[in-house]
N, C-alpha and C positions, 0 to 999 in steps of 0.2 A: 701697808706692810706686805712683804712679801718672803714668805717661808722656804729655806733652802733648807734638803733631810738627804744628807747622803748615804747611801749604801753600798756593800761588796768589799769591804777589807776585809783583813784577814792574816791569819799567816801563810806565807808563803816560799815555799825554795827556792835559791840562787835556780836562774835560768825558767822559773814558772810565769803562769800569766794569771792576772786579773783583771775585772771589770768593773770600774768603781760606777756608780749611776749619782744624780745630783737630779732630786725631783723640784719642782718650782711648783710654788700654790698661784704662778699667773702663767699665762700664754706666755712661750717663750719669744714671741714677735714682741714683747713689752717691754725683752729685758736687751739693752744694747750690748751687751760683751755678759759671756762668763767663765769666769777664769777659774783651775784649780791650781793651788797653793799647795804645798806642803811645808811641813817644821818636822827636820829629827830634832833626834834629842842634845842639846845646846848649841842647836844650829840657829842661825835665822829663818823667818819665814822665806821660801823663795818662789816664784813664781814658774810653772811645770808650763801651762798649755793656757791658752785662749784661743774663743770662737768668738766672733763677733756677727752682727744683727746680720752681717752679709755676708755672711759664709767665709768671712778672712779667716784663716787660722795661725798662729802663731806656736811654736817651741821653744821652752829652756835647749839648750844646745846637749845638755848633759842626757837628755832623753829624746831627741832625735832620732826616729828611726826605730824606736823601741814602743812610743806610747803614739796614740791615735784619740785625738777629740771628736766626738762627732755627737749628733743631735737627734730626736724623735721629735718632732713638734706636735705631733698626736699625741705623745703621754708629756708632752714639757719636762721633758728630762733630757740631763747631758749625760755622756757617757766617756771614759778616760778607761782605754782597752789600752794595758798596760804588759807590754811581752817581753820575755829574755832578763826578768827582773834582778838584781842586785842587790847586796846587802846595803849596798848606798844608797835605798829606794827608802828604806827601810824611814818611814816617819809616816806624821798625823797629815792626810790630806783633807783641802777643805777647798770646799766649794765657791765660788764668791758672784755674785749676778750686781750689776750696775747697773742703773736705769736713770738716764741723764734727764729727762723733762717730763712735767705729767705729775699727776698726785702718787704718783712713788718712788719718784726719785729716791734717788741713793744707793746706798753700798749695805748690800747684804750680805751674812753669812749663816752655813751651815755649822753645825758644832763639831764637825769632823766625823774620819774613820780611821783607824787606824790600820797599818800596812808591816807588820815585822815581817821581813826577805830573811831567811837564817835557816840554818840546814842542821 
């Protein structure tokens, strides 16, 4: 099993920044992609950023430019440095780590954090 604990939401102002952090209880060389998710409210879940084991990165198009994934492999945490935020931002983000082969396979999640954008 592998334990995702996200931290850094909060509320925050149209045009503010935050730091979300997503700790892993394994080496993040273990984990092949990890993605953060967000849900507002009676939105679907949609998919914000990934990193993958090789340094690819990927962007939702609606946060291009605004949010940056990057990684510590010294503390196995990810990090989603989130700028110029919006009340459209405004929902539960969560964490997600895949680990495609090996005794831990599968899809993990964090329980979220929450993110109110609102002035």
């Amino acid at each position: 099993q592998v334990q995702l604990v996200e931290s850094g939401g909060g509320l925050v102002q149209p045009g503010g920044s935050l730091r979300l952090s997503c700790a892993a209880s394994t080496s993040i060389f273990n984990i092949n992609v990890v993605n953060w998710y967000r849900q507002g409210s009676g939105k679907e879940r949609e998919l914000v950023a990934s990193i993958f084991s090789g340094s690819f990165i990927t962007y939702a198009d609606s946060v291009k430019g605004r949010f940056t994934i990057y990684r510590d492999v010294a503390k196995n945490t990810v990090y989603l440095q989130m700028n110029s935020l919006k009340p459209d931002d405004t929902a539960v983000y969560y964490c997600n780590s895949r680990i495609v082969t090996g005794p831990y396979k599968g899809d993990y999640w964090g329980p979220g954090t929450q993110v109110p954008c609102s002035s």
